[in-house]
C-alpha positions as CSV (number, residue, x, y, z in Angstrom):
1,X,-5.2,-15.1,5.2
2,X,-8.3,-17.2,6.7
3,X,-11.4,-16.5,5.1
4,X,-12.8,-14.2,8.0
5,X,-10.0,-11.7,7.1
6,X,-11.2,-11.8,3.4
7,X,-14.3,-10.6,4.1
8,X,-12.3,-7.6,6.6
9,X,-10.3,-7.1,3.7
10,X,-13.2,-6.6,1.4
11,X,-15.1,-4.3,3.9
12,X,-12.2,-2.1,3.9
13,X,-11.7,-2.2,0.0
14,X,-15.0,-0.4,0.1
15,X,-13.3,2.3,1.6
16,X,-10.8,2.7,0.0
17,X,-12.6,2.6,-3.5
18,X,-15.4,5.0,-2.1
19,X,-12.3,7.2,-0.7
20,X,-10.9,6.5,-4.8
21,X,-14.8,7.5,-6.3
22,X,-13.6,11.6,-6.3
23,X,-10.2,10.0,-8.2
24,X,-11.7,7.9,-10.9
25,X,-15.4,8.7,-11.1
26,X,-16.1,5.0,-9.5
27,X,-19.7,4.6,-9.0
28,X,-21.5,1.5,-7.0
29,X,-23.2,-1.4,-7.8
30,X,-27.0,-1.3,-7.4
31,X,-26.9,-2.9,-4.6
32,X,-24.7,-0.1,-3.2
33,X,-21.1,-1.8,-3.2
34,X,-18.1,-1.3,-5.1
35,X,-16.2,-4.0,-7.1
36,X,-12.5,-4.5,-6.9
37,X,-11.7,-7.4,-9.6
38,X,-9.4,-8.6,-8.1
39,X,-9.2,-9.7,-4.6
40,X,-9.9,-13.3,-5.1
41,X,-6.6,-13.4,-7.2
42,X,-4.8,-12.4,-3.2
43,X,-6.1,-15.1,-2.1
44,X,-5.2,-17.7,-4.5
45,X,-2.3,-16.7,-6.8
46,X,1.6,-17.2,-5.2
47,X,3.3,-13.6,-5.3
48,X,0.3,-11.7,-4.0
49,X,0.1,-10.5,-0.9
50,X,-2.4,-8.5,1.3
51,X,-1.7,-7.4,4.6
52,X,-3.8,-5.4,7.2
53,X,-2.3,-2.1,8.8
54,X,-2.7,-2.2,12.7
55,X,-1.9,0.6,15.1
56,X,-1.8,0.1,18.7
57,X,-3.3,-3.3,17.6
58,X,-6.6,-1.5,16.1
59,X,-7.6,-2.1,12.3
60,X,-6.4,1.1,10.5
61,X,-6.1,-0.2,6.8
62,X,-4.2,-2.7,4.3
63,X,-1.6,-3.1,1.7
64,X,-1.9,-5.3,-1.3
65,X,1.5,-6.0,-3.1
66,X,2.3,-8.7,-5.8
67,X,5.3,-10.2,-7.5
68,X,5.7,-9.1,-11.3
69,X,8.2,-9.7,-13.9
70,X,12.2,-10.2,-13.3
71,X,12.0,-10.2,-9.5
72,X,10.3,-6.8,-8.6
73,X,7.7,-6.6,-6.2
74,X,4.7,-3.8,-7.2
75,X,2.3,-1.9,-4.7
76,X,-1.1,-2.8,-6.1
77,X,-3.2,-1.1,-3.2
78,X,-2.0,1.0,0.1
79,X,-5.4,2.6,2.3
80,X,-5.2,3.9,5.6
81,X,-8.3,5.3,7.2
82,X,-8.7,8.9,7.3
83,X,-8.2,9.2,11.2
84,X,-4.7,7.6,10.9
85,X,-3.6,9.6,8.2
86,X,-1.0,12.5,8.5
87,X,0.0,11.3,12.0
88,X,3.1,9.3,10.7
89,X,0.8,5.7,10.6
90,X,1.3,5.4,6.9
91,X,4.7,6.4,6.7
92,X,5.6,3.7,8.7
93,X,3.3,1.0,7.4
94,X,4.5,1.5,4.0
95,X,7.8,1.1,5.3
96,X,7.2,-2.2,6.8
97,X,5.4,-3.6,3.4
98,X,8.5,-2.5,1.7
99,X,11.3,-4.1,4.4
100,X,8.7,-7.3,4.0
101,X,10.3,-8.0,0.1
102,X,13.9,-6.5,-0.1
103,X,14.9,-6.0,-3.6
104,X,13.1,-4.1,-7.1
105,X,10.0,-2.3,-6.7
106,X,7.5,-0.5,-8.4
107,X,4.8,2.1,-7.4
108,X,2.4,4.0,-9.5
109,X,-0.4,6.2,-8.4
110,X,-2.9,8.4,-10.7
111,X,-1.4,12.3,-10.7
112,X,-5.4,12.9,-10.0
113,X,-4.7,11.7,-6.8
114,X,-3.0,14.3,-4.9
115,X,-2.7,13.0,-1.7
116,X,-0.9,10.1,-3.1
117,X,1.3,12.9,-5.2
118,X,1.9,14.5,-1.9
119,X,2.8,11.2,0.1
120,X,4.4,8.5,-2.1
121,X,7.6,10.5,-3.3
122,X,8.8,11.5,0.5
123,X,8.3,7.5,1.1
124,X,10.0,6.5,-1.3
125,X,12.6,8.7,-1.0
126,X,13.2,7.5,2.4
127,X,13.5,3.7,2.2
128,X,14.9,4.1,-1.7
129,X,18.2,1.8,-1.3
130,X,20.1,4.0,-4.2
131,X,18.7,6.0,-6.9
132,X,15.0,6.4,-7.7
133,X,13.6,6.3,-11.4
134,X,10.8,8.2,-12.0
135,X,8.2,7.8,-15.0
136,X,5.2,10.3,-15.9
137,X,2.9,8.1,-18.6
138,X,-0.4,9.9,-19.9
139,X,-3.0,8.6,-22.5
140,X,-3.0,7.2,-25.1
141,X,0.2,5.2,-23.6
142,X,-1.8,4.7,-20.3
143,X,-4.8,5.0,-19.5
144,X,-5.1,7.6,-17.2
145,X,-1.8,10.0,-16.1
146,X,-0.1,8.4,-13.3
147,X,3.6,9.0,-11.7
148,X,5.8,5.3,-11.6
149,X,8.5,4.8,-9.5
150,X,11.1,2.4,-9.7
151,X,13.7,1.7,-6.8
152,X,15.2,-0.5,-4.7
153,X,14.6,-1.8,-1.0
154,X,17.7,-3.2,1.1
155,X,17.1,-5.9,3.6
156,X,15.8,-4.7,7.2
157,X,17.9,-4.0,9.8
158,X,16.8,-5.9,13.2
159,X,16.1,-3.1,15.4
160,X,13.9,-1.5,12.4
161,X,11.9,-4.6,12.5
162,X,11.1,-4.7,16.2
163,X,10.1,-1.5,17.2
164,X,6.3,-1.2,18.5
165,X,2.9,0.3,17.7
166,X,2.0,0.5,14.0
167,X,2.1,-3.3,12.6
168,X,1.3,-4.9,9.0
169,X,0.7,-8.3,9.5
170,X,0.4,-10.7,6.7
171,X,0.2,-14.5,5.7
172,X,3.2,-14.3,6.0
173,X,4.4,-13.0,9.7
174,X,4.2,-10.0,11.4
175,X,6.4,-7.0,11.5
176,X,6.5,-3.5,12.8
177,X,7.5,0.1,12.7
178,X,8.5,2.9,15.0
179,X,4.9,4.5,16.8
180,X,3.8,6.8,14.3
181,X,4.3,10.3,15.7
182,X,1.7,13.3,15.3
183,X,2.9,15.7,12.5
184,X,5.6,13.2,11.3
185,X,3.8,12.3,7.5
């Protein structure tokens, strides 16, 4: 990413961690921002990745993966704005960062957060190549209670990868998804 998108991407993250403030009990800076430790690392470590979420070509969110240990890929951040949501957008965006990285991957989400509770399991479940492990860990092993998921993606198939409408472009390429559909997520 150019250093214009960083700044997009870091005008979105405030979003998303105001959206995260009823989850967590985040509060802002005093000069009214919120701080997300680690973008910088998406910008200069290999195996990150952040991408932005487009539909119809309009700015509707991000995902921010990275490459951990023995070859698995982990969701560190999904966010689609509220307008997009439950209309299919981020169903089919999450789809698209998964076919972007075939092979292992890992997702967690906080059980406080239900809509994540709500829409990460039916995801999953759909693009899972083969069985899907599922772990509950709660303090003191974590440090908050959170759901992980471990599971597998199989390469793309070519007409999945050239459909229209909802896109999640990346440093590296585009790619897109079927149009998200009212009442599909």
């Amino acid at each position: 990413m150019a250093a214009e998108d960083k700044t997009v991407l870091e005008n979105l993250m405030q979003l998303y961690q105001y959206d995260f403030s009823d989850v967590r009990g985040y509060d802002v800076t005093p000069h009214g921002t919120c701080v997300y430790r680690f973008l910088d690392y998406y910008f200069t470590e290999d195996g990150r990745e952040a991408c932005f979420i487009r539909i119809d070509g309009t700015l509707a969110g991000f995902s921010m993966t990275r490459a951990v240990d023995q070859g698995v890929r982990e969701v560190s951040e999904f966010f689609v704005l509220r307008r997009h949501r439950r209309l299919g957008a981020g169903r089919a965006a999450a789809r698209l960062m998964f076919q972007r990285h075939p092979g292992p991957w890992a997702l967690a989400f906080d059980s406080a957060n239900h809509n994540a509770a709500r829409f990460w399991p039916g995801v999953i479940a759909g693009v899972a190549d083969g069985p899907v492990q599922c772990e509950e860990r709660h303090p003191p092993d974590a440090a908050y209670s959170r759901s992980w998921f471990r599971f597998r993606i199989a390469a793309a198939d070519e007409e999945a990868q050239h459909q229209p409408d909802v896109a999640v472009d990346g440093p590296l390429g585009d790619c897109q998804a079927a149009r998200a559909r009212a009442g599909t997520a």
